[in-house]
C-alpha positions in Angstrom: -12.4 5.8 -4.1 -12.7 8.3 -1.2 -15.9 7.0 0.0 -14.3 3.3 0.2 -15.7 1.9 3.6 -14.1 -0.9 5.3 -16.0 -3.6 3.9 -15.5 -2.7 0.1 -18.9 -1.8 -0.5 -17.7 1.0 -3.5 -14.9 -1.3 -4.8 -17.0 -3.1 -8.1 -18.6 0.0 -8.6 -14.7 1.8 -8.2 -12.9 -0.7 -10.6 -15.7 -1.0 -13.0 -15.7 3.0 -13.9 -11.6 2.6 -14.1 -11.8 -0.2 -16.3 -14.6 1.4 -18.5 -13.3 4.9 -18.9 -12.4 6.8 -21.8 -8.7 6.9 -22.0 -6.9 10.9 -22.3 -4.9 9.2 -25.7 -8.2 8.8 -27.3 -7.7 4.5 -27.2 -10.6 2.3 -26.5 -11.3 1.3 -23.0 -9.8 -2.0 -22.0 -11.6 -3.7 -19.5 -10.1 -6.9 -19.6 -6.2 -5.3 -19.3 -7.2 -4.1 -16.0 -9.0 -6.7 -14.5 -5.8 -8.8 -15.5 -3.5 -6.7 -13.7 -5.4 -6.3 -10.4 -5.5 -10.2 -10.7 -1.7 -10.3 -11.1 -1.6 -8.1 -7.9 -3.4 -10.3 -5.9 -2.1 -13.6 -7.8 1.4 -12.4 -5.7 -0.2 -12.8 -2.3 0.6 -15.8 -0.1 -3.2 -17.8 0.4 -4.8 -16.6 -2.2 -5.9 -18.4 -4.9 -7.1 -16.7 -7.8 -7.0 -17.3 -11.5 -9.4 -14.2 -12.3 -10.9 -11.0 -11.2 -14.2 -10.1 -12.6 -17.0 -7.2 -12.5 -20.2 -8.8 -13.2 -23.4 -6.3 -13.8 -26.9 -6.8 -13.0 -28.8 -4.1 -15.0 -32.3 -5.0 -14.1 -31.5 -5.1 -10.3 -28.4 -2.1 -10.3 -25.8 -4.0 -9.0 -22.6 -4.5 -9.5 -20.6 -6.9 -7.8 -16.6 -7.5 -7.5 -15.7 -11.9 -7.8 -13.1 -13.5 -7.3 -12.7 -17.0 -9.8 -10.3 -19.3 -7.7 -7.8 -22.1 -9.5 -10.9 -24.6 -9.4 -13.3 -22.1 -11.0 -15.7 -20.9 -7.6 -16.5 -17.6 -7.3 -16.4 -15.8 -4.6 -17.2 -12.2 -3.5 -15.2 -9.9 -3.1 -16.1 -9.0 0.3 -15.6 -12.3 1.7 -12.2 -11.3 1.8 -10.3 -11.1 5.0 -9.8 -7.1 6.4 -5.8 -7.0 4.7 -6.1 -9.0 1.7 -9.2 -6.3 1.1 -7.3 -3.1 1.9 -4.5 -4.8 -0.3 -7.2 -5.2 -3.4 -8.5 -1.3 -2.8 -5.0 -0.4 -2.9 -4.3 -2.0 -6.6 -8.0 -1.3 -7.9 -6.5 2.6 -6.8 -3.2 2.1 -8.7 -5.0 1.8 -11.7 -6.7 5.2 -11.5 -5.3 8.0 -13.7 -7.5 10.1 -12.0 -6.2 9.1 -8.0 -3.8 12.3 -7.8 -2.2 13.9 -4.7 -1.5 12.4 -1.1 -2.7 9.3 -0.4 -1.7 8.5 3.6 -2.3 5.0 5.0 -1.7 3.8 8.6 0.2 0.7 9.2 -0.3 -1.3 6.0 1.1 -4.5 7.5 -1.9 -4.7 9.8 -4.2 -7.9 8.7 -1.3 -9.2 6.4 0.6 -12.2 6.3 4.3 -11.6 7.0 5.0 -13.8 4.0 2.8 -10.6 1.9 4.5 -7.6 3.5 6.9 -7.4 0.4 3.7 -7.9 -2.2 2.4 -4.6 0.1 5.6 -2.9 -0.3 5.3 -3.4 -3.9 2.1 -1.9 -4.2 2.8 1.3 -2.1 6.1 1.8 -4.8 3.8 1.4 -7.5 1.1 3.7 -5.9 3.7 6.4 -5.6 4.7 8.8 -8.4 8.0 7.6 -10.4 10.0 11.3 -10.5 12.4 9.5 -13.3 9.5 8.8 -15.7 7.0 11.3 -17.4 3.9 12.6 -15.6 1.2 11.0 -17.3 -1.9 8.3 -16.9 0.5 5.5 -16.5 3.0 7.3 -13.8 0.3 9.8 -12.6 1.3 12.6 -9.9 0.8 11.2 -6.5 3.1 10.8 -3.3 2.1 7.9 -0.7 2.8 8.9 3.4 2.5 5.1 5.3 3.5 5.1 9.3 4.3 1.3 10.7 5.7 -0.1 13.8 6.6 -3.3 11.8 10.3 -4.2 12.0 9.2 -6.5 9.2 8.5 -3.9 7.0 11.0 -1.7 7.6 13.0 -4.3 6.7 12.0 -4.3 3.5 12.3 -0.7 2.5 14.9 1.5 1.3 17.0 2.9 3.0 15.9 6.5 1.2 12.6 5.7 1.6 12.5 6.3 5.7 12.2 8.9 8.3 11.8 8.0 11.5 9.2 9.8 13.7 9.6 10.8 17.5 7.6 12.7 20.0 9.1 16.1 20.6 8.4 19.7 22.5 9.4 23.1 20.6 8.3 26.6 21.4 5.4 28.2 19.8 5.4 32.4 19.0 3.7 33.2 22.2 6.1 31.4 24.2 4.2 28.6 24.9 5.4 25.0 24.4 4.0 22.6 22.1 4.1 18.9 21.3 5.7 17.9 18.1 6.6 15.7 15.7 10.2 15.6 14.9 11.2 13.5 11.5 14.3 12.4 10.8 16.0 10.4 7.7 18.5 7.7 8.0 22.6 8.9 7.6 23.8 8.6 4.2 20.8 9.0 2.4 19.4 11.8 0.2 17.4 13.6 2.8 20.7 13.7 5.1 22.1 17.6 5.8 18.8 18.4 3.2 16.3 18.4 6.7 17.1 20.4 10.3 16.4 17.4 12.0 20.2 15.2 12.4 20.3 12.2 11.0 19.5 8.5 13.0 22.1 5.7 11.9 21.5 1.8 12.0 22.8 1.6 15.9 19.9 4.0 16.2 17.4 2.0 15.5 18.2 -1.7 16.1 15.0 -2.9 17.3 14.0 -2.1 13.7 17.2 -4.5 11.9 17.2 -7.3 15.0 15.4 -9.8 16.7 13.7 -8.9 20.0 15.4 -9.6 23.3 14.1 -13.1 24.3 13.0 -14.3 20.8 12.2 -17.9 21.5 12.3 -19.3 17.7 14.6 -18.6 14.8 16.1 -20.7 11.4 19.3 -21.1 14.1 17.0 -22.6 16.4 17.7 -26.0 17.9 14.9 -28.8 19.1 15.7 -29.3 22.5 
């Protein structure tokens, strides 16, 4: 998975060796369990139809190629996908690797999704991360996700605990000089409050996060002239 290119080339070949591989407890492999939760995955997002996701494998040419079976039974490749709804089917094909340890750090994940998905994405990125009330394991292995957005929408959707907000700072280096820096800061009232030296931002804070923009022309309260 850390060759994946933007166009999903690795991805049959990625989910294939997940789905195939020898298990740590010493159980068969079960291909078909995976596929059917990568299809449940994408079976949550908004304009995509699909009953079924499938790995089908040509030996006499090498090739392995990633389908998708929609409701009416047409299959289609996987890389005829649209740029998010891909990145969203790398993400789950990743979840389902034991092996997928570590850091994993992802820039805007709302980019190329439909607002109606963002809470199928934020989902996925929970599920991604390591659960520190369960037992290390293949099923809840060690791995923490990092994801920057600008999206109000998203933020939206997140815990409160599960933010720091980011701002562009100066702050003396050993040599006296001065250096830019990142200064990170959680929301009051949560965990990370009095635990970090940075002070706390509250909800007044960050509004343009929690409210509609200055000049929003449409809303539910909305009226036809």
């Amino acid at each position: 998975m850390n060759n994946e290119t933007i166009d999903g080339r690795h991805l049959p070949a990625a989910l294939f060796g997940i789905a195939t591989r020898q298990p740590e407890s010493g159980a068969e492999p079960d291909p078909a369990g995976t596929y059917a939760r990568v299809t449940n995955r994408l079976s949550a997002l908004t304009g995509v139809g699909v009953r079924r996701v499938l790995v089908d494998t040509d030996d006499m040419r090498e090739l392995i190629t990633l389908k998708l079976e929609e409701p009416d039974g047409a299959e289609l490749p996987a890389r005829s996908l649209s740029e998010g709804t891909l990145r969203f089917l790398a993400l789950a094909v990743l979840s389902e690797d034991p092996d997928a340890r570590g850091i994993i750090c992802m820039e805007e994940p709302e980019n190329g999704m439909h607002p109606a998905n963002l809470g199928a994405m934020v989902a996925l990125l929970r599920d991604l991360a390591f659960d520190p009330f369960d037992e290390t394991g293949e099923d809840n292995p060690f791995r923490q996700v990092i994801a920057n957005t600008h999206s109000p929408s998203l933020v939206q959707l997140l815990k409160p605990e599960e933010l720091l907000f980011a701002s562009a700072d100066f702050a003396p280096r050993g040599n006296g000089e001065i250096a830019r820096a990142l200064r990170l800061a959680p929301l009051r009232g949560t965990w990370r409050d009095g635990r970090l030296d940075e002070p706390p931002v509250t909800k007044a804070d960050i509004l343009p996060y929690l409210t509609s923009p200055v000049g929003t022309q449409l809303s539910l309260d909305s009226r036809p002239a």
